[in-house]
C-alpha positions as CSV (number, residue, x, y, z in Angstrom):
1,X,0.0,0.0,0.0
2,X,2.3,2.7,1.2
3,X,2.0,6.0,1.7
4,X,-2.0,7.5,2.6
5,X,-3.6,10.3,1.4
6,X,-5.4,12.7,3.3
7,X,-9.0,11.1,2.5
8,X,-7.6,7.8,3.0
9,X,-7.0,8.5,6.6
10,X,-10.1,10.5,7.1
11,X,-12.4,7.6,6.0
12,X,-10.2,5.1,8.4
13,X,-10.9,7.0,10.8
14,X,-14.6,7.0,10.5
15,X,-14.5,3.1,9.9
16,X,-13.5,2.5,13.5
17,X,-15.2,2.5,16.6
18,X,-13.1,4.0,19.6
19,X,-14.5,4.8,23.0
20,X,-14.3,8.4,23.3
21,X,-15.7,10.4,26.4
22,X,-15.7,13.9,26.2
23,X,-17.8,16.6,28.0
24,X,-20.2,14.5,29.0
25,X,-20.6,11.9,25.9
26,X,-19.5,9.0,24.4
27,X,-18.0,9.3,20.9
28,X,-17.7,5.9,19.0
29,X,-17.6,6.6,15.0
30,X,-17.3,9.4,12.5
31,X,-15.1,11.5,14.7
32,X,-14.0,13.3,11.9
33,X,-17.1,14.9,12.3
34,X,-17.0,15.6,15.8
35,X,-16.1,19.2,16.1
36,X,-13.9,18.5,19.1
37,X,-11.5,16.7,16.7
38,X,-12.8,17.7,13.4
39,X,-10.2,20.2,12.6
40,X,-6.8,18.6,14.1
41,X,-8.3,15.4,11.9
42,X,-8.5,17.7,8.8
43,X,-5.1,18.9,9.6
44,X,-3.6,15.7,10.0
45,X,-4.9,14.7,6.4
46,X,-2.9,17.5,5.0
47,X,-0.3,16.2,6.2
48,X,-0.8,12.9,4.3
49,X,-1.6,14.2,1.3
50,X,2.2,16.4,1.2
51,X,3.4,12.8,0.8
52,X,1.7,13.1,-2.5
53,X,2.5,16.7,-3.6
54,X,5.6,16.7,-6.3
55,X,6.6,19.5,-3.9
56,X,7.2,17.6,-1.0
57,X,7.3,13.8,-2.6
58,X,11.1,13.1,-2.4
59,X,11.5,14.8,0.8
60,X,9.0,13.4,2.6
61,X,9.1,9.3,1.3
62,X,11.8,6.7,0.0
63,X,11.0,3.4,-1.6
64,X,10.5,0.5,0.8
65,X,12.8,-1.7,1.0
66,X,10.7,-4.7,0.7
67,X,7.5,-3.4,-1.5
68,X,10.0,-0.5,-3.3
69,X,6.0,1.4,-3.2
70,X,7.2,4.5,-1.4
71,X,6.5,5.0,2.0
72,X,7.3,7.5,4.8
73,X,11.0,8.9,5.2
74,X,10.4,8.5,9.0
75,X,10.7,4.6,9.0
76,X,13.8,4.7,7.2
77,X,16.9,3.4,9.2
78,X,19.4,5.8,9.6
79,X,22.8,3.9,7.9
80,X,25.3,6.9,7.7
81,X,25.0,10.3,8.3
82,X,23.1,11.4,5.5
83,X,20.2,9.3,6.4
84,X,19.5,11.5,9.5
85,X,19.9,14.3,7.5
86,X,17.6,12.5,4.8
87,X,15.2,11.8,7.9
88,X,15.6,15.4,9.1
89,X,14.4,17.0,6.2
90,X,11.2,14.8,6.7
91,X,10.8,15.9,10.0
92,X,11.3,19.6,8.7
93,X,8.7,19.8,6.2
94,X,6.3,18.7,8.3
95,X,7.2,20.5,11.0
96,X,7.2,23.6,9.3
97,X,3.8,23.0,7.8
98,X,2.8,22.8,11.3
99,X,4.8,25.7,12.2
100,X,5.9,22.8,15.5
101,X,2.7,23.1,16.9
102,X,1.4,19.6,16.2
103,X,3.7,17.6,18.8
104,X,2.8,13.9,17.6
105,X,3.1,13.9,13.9
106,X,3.8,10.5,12.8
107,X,7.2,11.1,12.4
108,X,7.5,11.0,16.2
109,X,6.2,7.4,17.2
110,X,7.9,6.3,13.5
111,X,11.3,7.3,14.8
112,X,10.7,4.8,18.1
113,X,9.4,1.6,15.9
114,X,12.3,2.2,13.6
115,X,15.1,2.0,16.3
116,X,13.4,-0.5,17.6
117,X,13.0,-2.6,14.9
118,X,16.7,-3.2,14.7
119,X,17.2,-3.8,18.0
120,X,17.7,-7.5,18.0
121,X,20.7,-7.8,20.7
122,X,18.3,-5.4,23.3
123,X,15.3,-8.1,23.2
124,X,17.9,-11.3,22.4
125,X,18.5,-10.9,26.3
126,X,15.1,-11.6,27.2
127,X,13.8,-13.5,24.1
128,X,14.7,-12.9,20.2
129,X,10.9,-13.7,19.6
130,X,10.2,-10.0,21.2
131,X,12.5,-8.8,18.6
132,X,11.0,-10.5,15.4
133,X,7.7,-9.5,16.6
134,X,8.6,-5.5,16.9
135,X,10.2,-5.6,13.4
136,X,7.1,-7.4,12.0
137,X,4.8,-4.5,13.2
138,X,7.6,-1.6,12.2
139,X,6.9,-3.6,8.9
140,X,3.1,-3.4,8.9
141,X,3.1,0.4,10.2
142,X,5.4,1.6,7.6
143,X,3.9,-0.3,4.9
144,X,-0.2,0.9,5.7
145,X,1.6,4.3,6.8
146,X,-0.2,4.1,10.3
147,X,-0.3,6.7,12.9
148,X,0.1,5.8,16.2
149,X,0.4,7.4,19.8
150,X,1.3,6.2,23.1
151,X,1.1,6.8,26.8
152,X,3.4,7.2,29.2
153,X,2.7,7.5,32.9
154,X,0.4,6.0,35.8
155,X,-2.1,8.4,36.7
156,X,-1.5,10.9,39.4
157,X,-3.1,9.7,42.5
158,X,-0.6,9.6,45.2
159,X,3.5,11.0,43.9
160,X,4.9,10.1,46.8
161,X,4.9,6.6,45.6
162,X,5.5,5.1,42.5
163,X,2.9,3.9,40.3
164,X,3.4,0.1,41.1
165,X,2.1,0.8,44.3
166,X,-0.7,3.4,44.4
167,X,-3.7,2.0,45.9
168,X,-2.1,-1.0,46.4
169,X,-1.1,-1.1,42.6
170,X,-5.1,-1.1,41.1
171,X,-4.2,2.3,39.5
172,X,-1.5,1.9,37.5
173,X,-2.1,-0.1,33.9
174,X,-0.7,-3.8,34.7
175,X,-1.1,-7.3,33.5
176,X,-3.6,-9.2,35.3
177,X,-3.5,-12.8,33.3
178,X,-0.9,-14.1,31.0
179,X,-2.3,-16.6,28.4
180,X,-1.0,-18.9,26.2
181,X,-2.3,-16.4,23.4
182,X,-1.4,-13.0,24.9
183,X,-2.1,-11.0,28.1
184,X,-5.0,-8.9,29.5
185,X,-3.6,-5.4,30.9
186,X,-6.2,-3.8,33.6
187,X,-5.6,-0.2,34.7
188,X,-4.8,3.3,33.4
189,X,-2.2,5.7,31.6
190,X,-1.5,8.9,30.4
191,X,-1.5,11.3,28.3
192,X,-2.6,9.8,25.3
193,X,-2.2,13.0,23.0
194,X,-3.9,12.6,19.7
195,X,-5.5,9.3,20.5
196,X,-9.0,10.2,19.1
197,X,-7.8,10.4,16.1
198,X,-4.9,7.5,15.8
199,X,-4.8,4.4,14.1
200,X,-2.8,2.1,17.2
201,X,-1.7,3.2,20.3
202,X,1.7,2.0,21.6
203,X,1.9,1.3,25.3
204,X,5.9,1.6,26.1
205,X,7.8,2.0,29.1
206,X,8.1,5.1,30.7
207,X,8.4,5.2,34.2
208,X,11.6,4.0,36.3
209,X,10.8,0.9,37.6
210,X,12.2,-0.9,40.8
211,X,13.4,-4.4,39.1
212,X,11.6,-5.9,42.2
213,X,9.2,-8.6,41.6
214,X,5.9,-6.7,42.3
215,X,7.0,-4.2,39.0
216,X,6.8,-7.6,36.7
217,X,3.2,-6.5,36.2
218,X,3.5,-3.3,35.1
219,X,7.0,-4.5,32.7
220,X,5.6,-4.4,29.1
221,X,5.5,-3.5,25.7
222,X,2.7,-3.9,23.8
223,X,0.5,-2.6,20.5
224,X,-3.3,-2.0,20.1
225,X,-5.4,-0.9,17.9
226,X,-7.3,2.1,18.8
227,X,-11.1,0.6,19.0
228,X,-9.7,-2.6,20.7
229,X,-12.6,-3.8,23.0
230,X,-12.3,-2.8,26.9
231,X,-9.9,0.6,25.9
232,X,-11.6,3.7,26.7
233,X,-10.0,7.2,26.6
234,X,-11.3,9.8,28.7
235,X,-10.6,12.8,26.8
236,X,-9.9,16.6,28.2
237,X,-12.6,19.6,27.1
238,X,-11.7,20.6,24.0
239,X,-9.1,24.5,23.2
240,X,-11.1,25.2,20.1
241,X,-14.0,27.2,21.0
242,X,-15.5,27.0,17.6
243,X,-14.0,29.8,15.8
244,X,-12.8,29.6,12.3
245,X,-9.0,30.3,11.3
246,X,-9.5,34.1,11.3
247,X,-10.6,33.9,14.8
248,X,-8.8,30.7,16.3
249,X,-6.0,30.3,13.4
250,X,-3.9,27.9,15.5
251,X,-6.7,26.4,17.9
252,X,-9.2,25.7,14.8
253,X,-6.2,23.8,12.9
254,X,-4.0,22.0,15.7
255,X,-5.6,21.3,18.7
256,X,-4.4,17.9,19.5
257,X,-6.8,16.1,21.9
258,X,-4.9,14.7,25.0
259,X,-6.6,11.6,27.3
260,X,-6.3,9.4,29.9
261,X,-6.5,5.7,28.7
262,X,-8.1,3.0,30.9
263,X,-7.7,-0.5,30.3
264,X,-10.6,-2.5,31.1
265,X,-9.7,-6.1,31.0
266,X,-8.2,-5.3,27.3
267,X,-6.5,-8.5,25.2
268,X,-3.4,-8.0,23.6
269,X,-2.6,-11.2,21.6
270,X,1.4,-12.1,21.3
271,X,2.5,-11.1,17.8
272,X,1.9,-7.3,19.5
273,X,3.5,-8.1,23.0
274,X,7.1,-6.7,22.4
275,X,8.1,-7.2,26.0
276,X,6.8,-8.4,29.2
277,X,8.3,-9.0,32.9
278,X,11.3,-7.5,32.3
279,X,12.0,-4.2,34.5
280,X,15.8,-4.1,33.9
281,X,15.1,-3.6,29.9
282,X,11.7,-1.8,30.7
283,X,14.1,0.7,31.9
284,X,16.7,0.4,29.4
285,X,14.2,0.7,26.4
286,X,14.9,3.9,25.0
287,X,18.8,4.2,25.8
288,X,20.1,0.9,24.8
289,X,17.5,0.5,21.5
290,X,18.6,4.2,20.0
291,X,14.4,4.8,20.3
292,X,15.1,8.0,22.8
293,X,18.0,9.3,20.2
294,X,16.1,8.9,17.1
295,X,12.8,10.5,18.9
296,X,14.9,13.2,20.6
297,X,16.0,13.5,16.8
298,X,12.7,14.4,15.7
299,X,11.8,16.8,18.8
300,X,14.5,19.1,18.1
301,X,14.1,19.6,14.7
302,X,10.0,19.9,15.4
303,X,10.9,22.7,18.2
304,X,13.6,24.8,15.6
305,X,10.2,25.1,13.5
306,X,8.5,26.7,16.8
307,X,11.4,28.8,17.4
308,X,11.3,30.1,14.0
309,X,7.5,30.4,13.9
310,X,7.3,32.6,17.0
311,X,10.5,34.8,15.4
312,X,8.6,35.5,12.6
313,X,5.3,36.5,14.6
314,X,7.3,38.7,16.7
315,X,8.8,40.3,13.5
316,X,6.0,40.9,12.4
317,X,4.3,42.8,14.9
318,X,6.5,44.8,15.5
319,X,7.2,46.1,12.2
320,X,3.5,46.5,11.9
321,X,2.5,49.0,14.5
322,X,6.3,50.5,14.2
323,X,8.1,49.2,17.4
324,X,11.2,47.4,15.7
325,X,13.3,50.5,16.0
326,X,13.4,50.4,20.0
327,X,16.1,49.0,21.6
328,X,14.2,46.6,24.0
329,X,11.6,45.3,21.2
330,X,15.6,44.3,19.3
331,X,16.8,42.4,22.4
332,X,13.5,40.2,22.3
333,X,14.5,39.9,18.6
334,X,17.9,39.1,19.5
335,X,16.9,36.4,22.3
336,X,14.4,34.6,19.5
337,X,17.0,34.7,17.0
338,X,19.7,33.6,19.0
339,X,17.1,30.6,20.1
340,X,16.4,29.3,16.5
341,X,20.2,29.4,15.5
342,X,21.1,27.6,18.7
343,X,18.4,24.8,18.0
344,X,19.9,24.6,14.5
345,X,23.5,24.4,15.8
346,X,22.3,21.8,18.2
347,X,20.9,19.4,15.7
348,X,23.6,20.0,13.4
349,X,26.1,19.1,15.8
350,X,24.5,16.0,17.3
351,X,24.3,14.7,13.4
352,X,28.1,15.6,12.3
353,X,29.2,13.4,15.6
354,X,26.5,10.7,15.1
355,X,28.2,7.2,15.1
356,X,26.9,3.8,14.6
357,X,25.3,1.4,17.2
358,X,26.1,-2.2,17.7
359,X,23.4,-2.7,15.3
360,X,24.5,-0.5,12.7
361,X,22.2,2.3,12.9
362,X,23.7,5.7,13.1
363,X,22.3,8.0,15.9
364,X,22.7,11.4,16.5
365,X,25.1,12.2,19.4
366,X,23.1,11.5,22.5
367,X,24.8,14.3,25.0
368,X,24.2,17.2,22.5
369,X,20.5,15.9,22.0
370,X,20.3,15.8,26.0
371,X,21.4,19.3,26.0
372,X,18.6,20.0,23.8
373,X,15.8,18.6,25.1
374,X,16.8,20.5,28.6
375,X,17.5,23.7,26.9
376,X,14.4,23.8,24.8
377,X,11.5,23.8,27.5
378,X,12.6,26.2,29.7
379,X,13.6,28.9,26.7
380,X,10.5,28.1,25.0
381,X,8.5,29.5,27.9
382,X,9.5,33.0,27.3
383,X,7.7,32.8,23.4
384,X,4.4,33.8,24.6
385,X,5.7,36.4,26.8
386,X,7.7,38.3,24.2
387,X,4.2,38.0,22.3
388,X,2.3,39.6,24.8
389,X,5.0,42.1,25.3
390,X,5.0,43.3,21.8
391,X,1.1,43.5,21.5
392,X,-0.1,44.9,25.1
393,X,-3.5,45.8,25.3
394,X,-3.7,45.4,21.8
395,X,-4.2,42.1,22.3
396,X,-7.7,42.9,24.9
397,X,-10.0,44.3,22.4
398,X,-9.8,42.8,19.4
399,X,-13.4,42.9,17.0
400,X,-13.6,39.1,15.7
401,X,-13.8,38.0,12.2
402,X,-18.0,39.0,12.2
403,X,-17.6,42.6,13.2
404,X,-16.2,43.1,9.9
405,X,-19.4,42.8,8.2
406,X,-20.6,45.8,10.7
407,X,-18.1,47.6,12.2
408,X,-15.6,47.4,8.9
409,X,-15.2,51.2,8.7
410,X,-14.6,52.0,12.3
411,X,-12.1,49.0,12.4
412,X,-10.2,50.4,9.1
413,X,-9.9,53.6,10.7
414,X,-9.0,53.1,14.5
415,X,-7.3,49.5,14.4
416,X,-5.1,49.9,11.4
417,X,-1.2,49.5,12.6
418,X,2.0,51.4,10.7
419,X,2.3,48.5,7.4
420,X,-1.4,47.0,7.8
421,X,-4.9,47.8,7.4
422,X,-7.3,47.2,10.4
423,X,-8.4,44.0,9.0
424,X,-5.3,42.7,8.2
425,X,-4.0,43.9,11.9
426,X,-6.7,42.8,14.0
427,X,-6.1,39.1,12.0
428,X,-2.0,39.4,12.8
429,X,-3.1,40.3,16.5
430,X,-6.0,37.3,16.5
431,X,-2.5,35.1,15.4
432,X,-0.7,36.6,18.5
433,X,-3.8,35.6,20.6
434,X,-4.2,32.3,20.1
435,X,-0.1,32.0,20.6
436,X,-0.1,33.7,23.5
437,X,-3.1,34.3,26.0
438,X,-5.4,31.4,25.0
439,X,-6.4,28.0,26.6
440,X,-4.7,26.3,23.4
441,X,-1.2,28.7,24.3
442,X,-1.3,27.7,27.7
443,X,-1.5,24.0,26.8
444,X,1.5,24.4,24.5
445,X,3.8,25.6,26.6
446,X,2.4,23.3,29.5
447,X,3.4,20.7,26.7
448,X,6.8,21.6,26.2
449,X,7.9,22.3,29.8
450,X,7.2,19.1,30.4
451,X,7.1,16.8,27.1
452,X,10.6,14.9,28.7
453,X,9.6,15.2,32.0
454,X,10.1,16.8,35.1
455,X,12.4,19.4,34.0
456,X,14.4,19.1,37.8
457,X,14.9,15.1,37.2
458,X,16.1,15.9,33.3
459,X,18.5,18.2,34.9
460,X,19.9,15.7,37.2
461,X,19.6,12.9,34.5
462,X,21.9,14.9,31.9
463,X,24.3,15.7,35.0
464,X,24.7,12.1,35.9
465,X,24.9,11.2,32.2
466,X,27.4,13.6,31.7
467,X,30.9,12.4,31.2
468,X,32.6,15.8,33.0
469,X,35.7,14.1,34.5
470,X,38.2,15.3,31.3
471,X,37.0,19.2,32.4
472,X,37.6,18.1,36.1
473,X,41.3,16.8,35.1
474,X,41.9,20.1,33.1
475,X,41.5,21.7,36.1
476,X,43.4,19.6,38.5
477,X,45.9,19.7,35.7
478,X,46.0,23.3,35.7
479,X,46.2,23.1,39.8
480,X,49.1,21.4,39.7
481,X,50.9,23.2,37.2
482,X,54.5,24.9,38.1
483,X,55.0,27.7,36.3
């Protein structure tokens, strides 16, 4: 089959029969027509159809190497250098399409299964069947060019234990019967982000585990398709209040649904159980497969996209109501710029030093890709601010899209900036808006903060990570020295 288009998806979609609950309803078939998930749907199907566009074709698809029908450039395993940058320039494009704001594009989960799949030696050490199994479904994703999300953490009920063990371990998803068939997981996760509208969801470590033996329930791996009977997804209210793209341009095009999964009793047959009982690898999963490098791959280059997004917005406001000549709007300026070419440098540099794994696969360098996923959340947060900065009250009375038809003269006159009309301004400032002061801007920079994790434990991670004994002997060296 290969690569989708946009319709192809769409009608998927509406073929299966999830268990959606969302203010107050159940949702089970046609979500695309649900107008809690109608636009990121639509959004998503653009996306698809760029594999087709003779624009976009070559960068976004290669030819698989066992169909030769092309497929996405995201499954391809990364053999030299030039493959990540081949890989990266998929990420790019769709990444700047989405201006960074869509934070589980395909590409994302894609990256995981195709580390994975070539990580025979990782599940060799507990059994080489978990290993031909995950290479069969990176197979069958890449070749019906699926879309998949996963969860990651027990739900918060009680932090000051880990999720093994809150209320006596009945919270946390687990396996509660092994069969000769498969197992049947019980339980809950989160945050499912995109899961309305996802073809599987992939239920991979996350969470440190002890190694003890009452974790062995709650050490798995494990595929499901998104209507499997017994999964339910309790969704959050909706960001998109029902305004069009003049009114909501970001929020009407890439509000991306997050939920909290629960497992009732759910079968998972073995061909999609990738590992199971196993806390020691559970933990190792993304470190000793190259999943977390190849991901962390993808997240940098999504965020450079962001970075450059919110430079531009910033530019542009302040050229149009005449503030890019004052010497405090230019260090904003300066601190954006200096932000996208540093997320540039960083990606660069963790490619030119990539080298290849024990299985062959070359992956970016892992300390400069830790640098960036603790650099980006914290100097992300100060987007919206410089956005709100630039506009001021300008962004607290804004006429919507509607007013025009009654109020277009008044709004010419009074609302026009320095290089823009008063329709055209009042649609820049509805832009700044929705990027900065809205329940959907809120939820993005909630997102980033903490996509990795608590930012503290990241920061103690990379320092124990860290190889910083040759800068310790330079300066003992230097101690020592006798002039």
């Amino acid at each position: 089959m290969g690569i989708r288009t946009g319709q192809q998806f769409l009608d998927k979609l509406d073929s299966m029969r999830p268990h959606l609950v969302i203010d107050g309803e159940v949702v089970s078939g046609n979500v695309t027509r649900h107008p809690a998930f109608a636009g990121v749907a639509r959004t998503y199907a653009r996306l698809f159809d760029l594999q087709h566009d003779p624009r976009h074709q070559d960068a976004l698809t290669y030819a698989s190497p066992t169909t030769g029908d092309l497929v996405n450039a995201s499954f391809m395993v990364p053999r030299s250098v030039e493959d990540l940058k081949r890989r990266r320039a998929a990420i790019s494009t769709w990444a700047e399409y989405s201006h960074g704001f869509l934070g589980r594009t395909g590409d994302y989960m894609n990256s995981s299964l195709t580390a994975l799949s070539t990580a025979k030696r990782f599940f060799a050490t507990a059994d080489p069947v978990f290993g031909e199994r995950i290479e069969a479904y990176y197979e069958m994703a890449r070749e019906n060019d699926l879309l998949a999300t996963h969860t990651l953490i027990p739900p918060q009920v009680n932090r000051s234990v880990s999720g093994s063990e809150q209320l006596g371990g009945n919270v946390a998803a687990r396996v509660v019967e092994e069969r000769g068939d498969g197992i049947v997981v019980k339980g809950a996760r989160m945050l499912a982000t995109i899961a309305p509208i996802a073809d599987e969801l992939l239920v991979f470590p996350s969470t440190v585990l002890r190694g003890t033996p009452e974790d062995a329930p709650f050490s798995y791996a494990f595929a499901i398709q998104n209507d499997a009977p017994g999964l339910r997804y309790l969704c959050r209210t909706g960001l998109h209040n029902g305004g069009g793209v003049h009114d909501e341009p970001l929020a009407s095009r890439y509000e991306e649904m997050d939920a909290v999964v629960v497992f009732d009793n759910v079968f998972i047959p073995n061909e999609r159980v990738f590992m199971l009982g196993r806390p020691d690898l559970c933990n190792a999963w993304y470190q000793e497969t190259g999943a977390g490098a190849l991901m962390t791959h993808q997240v940098v280059t999504r965020t450079i996209a962001k970075s450059e997004f919110f430079l531009g917005l910033a530019s542009e406001i302040a050229a149009s109501i005449g503030i890019d000549g004052f010497q405090h709007i230019q260090e904003d300026l300066a601190e954006l710029i200096r932000n996208v070419e540093i997320g540039k440098a960083l990606v660069v540099a963790a490619e030119a030093q990539a080298q290849p794994n024990e299985d062959g696969v070359y992956l970016p360098h892992w300390p400069t890709l830790n640098a960036a996923r603790n650099w980006y959340p914290k100097a992300s947060q100060r987007y919206p601010e410089i956005i709100r900065k630039f506009c001021a009250s300008g962004l607290m009375a804004l006429p919507g899209e509607a007013d025009l038809e009654v109020a277009r003269e008044d709004i010419e006159m009074y609302l026009q900036g320095k290089t823009l009309t008063g329709p055209e301004r009042v649609r820049l400032f509805k832009l700044a808006y929705d990027a900065a002061i809205t329940g959907f801007s809120g939820r993005q920079a909630l997102y980033e903060y903490f996509f990795f994790g608590d930012p503290v434990r990241m920061a103690g991670a990379l320092v124990n990570s860290y190889d910083r004994e040759p800068a310790r002997a330079r300066i003992r060296e230097f101690l020592a020295r006798e002039d």
